[in-house]
C-alpha positions as CSV (number, residue, x, y, z in Angstrom):
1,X,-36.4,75.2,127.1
2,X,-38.9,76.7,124.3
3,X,-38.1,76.1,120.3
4,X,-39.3,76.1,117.5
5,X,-39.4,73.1,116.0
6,X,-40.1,71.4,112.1
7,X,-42.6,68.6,112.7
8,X,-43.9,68.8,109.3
9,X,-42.6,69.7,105.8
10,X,-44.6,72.8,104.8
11,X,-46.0,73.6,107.7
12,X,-45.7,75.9,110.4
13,X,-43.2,75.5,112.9
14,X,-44.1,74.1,116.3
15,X,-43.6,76.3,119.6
16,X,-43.0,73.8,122.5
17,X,-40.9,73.0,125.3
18,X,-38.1,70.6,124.9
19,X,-35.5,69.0,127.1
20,X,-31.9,69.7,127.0
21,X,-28.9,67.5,127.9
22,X,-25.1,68.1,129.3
23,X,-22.7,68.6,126.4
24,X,-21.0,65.9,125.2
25,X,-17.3,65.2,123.6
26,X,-16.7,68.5,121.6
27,X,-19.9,69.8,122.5
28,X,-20.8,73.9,123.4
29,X,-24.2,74.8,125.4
30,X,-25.1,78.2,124.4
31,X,-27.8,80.6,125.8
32,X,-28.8,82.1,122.6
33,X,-29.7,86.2,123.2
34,X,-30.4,86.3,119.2
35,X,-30.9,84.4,116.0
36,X,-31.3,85.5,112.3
37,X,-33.7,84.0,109.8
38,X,-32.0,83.1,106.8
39,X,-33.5,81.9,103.4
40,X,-31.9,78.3,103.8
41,X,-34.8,77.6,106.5
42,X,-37.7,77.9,103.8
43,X,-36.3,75.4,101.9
44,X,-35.8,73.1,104.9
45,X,-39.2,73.9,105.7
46,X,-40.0,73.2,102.4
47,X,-37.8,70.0,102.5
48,X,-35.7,70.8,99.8
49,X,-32.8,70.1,102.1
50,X,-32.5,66.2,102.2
51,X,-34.1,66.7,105.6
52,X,-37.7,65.2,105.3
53,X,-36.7,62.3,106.6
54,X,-35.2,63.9,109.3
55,X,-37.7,65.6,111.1
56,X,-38.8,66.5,113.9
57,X,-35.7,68.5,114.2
58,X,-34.7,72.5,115.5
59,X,-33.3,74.6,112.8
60,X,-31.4,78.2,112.7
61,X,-27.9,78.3,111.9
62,X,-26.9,82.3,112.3
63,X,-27.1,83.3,116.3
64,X,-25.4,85.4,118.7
65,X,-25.3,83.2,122.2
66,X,-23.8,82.6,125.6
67,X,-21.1,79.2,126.8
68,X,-23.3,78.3,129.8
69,X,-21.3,74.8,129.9
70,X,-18.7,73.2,127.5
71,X,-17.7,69.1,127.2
72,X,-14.7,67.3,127.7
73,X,-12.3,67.8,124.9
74,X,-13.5,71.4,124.5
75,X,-10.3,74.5,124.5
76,X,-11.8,76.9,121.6
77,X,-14.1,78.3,124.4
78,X,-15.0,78.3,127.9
79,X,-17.8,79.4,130.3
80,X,-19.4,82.8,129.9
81,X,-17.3,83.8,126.3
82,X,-20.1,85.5,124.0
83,X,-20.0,83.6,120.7
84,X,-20.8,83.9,117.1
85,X,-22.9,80.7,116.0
86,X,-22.1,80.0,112.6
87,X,-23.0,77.2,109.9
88,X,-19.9,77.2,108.8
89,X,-16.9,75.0,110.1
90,X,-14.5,77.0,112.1
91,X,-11.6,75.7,114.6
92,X,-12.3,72.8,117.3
93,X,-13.9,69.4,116.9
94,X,-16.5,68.2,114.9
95,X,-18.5,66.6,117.3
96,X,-21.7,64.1,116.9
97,X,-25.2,65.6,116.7
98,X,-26.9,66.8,119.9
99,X,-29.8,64.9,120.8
100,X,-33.0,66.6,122.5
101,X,-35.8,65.3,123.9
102,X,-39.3,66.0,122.3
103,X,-42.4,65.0,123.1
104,X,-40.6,62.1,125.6
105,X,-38.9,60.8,122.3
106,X,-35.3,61.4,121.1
107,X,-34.8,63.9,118.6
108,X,-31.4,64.7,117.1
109,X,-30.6,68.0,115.4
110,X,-28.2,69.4,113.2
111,X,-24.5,70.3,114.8
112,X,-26.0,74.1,115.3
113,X,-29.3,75.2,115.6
114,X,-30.3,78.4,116.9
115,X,-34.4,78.8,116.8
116,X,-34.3,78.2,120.9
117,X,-33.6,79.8,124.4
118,X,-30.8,77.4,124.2
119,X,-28.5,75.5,121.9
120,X,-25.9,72.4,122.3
121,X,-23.6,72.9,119.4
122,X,-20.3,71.6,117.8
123,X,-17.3,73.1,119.5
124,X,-16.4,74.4,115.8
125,X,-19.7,76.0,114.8
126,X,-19.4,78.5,117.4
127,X,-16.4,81.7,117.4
128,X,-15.5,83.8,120.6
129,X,-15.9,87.5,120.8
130,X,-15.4,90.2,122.6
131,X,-18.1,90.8,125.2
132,X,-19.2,94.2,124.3
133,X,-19.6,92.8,120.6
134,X,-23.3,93.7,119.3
135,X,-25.9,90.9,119.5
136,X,-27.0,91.7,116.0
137,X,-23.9,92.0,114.5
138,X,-22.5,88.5,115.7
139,X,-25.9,86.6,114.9
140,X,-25.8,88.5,111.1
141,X,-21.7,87.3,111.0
142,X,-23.6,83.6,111.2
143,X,-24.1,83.3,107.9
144,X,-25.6,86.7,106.2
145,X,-22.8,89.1,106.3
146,X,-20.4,87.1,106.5
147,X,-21.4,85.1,103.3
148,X,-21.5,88.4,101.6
149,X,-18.4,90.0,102.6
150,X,-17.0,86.0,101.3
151,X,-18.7,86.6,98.4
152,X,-17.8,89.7,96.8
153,X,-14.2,89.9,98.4
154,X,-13.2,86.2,98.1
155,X,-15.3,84.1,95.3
156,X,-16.0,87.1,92.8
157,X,-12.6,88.8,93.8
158,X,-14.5,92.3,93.4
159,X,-12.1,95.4,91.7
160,X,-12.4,98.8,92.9
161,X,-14.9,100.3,90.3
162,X,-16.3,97.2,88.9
163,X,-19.9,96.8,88.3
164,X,-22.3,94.6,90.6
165,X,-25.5,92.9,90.3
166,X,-27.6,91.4,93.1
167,X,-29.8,89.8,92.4
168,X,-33.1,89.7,95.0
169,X,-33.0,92.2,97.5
170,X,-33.8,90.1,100.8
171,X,-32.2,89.3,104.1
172,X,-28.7,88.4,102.3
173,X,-29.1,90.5,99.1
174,X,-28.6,94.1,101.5
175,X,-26.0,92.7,102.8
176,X,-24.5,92.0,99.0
177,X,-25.2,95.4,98.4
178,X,-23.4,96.7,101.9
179,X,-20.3,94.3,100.9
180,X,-20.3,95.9,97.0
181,X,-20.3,99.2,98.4
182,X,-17.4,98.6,101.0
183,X,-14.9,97.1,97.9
184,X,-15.9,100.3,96.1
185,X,-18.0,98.7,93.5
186,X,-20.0,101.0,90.9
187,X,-22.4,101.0,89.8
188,X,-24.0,98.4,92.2
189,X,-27.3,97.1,90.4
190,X,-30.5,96.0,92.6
191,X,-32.9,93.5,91.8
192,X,-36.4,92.0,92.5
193,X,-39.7,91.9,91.5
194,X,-40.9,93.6,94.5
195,X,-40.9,97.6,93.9
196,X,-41.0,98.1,97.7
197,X,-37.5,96.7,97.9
198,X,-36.3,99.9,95.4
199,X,-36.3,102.5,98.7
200,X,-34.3,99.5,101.0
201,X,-31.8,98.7,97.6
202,X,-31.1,102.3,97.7
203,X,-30.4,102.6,101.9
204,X,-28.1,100.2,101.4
205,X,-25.9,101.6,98.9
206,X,-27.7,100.3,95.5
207,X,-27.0,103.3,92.9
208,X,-29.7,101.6,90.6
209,X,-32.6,99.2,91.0
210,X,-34.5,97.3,88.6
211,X,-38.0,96.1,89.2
212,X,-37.6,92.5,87.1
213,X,-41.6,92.0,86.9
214,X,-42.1,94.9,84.7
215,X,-39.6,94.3,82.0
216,X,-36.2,92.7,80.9
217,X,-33.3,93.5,83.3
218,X,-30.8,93.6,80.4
219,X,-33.3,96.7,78.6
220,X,-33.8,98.3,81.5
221,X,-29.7,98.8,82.7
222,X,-29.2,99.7,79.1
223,X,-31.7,102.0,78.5
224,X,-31.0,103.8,81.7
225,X,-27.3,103.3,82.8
226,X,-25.7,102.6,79.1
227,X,-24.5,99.1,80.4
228,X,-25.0,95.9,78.0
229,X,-23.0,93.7,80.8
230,X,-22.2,93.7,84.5
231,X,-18.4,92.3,86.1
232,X,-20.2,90.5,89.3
233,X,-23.3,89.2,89.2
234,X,-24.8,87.5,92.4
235,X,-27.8,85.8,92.5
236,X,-29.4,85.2,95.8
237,X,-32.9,83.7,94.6
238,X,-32.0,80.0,92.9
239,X,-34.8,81.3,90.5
240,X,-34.2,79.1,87.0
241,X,-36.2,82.5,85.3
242,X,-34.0,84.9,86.8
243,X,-30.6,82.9,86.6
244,X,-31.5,82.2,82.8
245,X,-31.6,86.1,82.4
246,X,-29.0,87.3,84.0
247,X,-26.2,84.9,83.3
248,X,-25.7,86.0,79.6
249,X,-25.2,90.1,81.3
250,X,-21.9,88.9,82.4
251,X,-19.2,91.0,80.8
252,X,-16.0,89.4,79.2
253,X,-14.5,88.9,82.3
254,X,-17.3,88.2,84.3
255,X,-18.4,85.8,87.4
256,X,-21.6,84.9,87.8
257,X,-21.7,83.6,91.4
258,X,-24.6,81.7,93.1
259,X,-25.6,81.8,96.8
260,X,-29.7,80.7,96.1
261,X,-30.2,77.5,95.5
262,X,-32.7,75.5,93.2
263,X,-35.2,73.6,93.9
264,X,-34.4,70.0,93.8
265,X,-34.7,68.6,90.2
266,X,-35.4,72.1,88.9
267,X,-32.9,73.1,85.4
268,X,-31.1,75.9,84.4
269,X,-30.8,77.1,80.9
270,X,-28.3,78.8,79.9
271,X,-29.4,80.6,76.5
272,X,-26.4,81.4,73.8
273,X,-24.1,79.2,75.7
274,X,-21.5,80.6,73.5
275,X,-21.4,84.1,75.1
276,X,-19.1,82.3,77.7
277,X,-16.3,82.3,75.1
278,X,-16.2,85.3,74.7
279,X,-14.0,88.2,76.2
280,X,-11.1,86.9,78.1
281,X,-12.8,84.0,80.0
282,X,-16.0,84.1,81.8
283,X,-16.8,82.1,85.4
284,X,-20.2,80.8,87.0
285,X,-19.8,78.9,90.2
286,X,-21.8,78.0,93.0
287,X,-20.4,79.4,96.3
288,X,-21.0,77.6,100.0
289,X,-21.2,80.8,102.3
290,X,-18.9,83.1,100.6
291,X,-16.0,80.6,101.4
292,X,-15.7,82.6,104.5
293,X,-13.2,80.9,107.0
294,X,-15.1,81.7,110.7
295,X,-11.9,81.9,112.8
296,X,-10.0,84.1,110.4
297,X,-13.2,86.1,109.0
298,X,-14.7,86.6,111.6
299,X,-12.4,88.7,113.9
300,X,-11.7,90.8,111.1
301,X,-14.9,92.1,110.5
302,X,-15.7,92.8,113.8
303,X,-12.5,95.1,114.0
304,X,-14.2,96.5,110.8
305,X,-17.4,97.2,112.7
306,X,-15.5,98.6,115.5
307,X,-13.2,100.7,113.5
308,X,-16.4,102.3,112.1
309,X,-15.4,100.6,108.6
310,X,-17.9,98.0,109.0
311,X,-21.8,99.7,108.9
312,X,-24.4,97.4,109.5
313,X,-27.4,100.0,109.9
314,X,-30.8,99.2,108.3
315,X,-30.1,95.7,107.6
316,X,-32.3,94.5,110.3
317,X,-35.7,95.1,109.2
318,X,-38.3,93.3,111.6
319,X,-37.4,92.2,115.6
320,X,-39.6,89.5,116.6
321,X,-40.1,87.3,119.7
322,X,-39.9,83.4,119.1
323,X,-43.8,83.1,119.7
324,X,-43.7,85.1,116.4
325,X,-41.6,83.2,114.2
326,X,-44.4,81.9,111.8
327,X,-45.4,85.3,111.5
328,X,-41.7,86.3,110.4
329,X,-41.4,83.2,108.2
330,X,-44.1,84.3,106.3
331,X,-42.9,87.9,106.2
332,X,-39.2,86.2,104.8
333,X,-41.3,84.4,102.1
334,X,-43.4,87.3,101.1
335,X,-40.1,89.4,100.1
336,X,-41.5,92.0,103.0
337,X,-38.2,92.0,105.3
338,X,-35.2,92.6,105.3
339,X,-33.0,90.3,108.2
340,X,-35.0,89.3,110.6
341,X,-33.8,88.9,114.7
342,X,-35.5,86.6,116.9
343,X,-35.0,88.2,120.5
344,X,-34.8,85.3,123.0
345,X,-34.7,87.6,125.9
């Protein structure tokens, strides 16, 4: 089969051919049909996931795919069921790490990887659907939507009418914005330094957007929308600048929830600590993927998309073949897309 593979940290990923086994105990093989490109694989191609040590090694972790075979112990699924693959852990067992072979050498991989034609995964990283289920919507309920919807709706606990701030406007930071506007937040605040991201912010349901190169975000919402502080602020960047400035917005019974990461051995400042006292209690936590629960989650929102609820227009911004996946890498860590779909067919 073709994949893309880390051979190098900070370097481009490798397109070549790779041999696949038979599942094992607890073990899915998926045809993948599509696979998002989230954020987490520029710091794993940047190594700032533990996983230097670890390479060569597939990555991709949000997919819509295909049971071609399953492996002794496996009842969550069966041949030909269309799945979601997700990062998260759903129902089934938690099986060992595939191993491929590259380059006439072992190579194991992480329990789901979906940058490939196909995929051996952990019986409980993938989530049955029905057939006629959108390609793009299961790969984006992988990680990106669904971490969103977790987000607003379980970690920050979102009130109709509450204020929202999200904080970088990429493949995850539309879907923030989709999420806000579905719990009836208002006014939902967008933010980046890229201006080209004011017209997307907007699409998605942003009432406001602040361009953060060109002056303070606490000046701007205040000279403009008569806000000093924000209920839900969501920051998808792990940027120490950024997280510095926004953290003391948070209104007296704010959260401040984080979805980017930081760099390895990076700090965070947190300027007039004391602003946390304030009001009647103040939160900031990090979140692992919205705390979204695949086998309950899941389900739901695609009854949500089906029931027209659930609108998932625009988010995709670039389509790309796997050939091109350097190409959209770049285009990920430029700020110039949106969610990106690799089409394996």
């Amino acid at each position: 089969m073709k994949a893309a593979i880390l051979e190098k940290i900070n370097e481009p990923l490798t397109i070549a051919e790779v041999e696949i086994g038979e599942p094992s105990f607890g073990q899915v093989l998926v045809k993948i049909l599509v696979s998002g490109i989230c954020g987490s694989q520029l710091q794993e191609i940047g190594g700032y996931k533990g996983n230097g040590a670890y390479v060569p090694h597939l990555l991709g972790h949000e997919g819509a795919g295909i049971v071609q075979k399953i492996g002794p112990g496996v009842t969550k699924v069966k041949e030909g069921d269309k799945v979601v693959m997700h990062w998260r852990k759903g129902d089934g067992i938690e099986s060992d790490f595939p191993v491929y072979t590259f380059k006439g050498k072992p190579m194991r991989s992480g329990k789901v990887t979906t940058f490939s034609e196909y995929s051996i995964v952990s019986e409980n990283r993938v989530t049955p659907v029905p057939q006629d289920t959108p390609n793009e919507l299961c790969a984006l309920l992988g990680c990106s939507l669904s971490t969103a919807l977790g987000t607003v709706n379980l970690e920050a606990d979102l009130k109709l009418g509450e204020s929202l701030m999200v904080v970088g406007v990429g493949g995850l930071g539309i879907n923030l914005i989709k999420a806000g506007r579905l719990v009836g937040a208002y006014p939902i605040i967008a933010v980046d330094i890229y201006e080209n991201k004011r017209e997307l912010a907007q699409q998605m349901g942003a009432q406001f957007f602040v361009d953060a190169s060109k002056g303070k975000i606490g000046e701007v919402i205040e000279k403009n929308l008569g806000m000093k502080d924000v209920d839900v602020i969501v920051d998808t960047t792990g940027n120490p600048v950024s997280l510095k400035e926004t953290i003391q917005l948070l209104s007296g019974t704010g959260r401040f929830i984080m979805v980017g990461q930081p760099k390895p051995g990076e700090t965070v400042e947190l300027t007039n600590a004391n602003h946390f006292f304030g009001g009647s209690g103040k939160t900031l936590k990090a979140t692992q993927g919205g705390r979204f629960t695949p086998s309950i989650e899941i389900p739901r929102y695609v009854r949500l998309y089906r029931g027209g609820v659930l609108n998932i227009d625009g988010i995709v911004s670039h389509r790309v073949k796997l050939d091109q996946i350097n190409e959209a890498v770049d285009l990920v860590r430029k700020g110039q897309a949106g969610r990106i779909m690799i089409e394996m067919e």
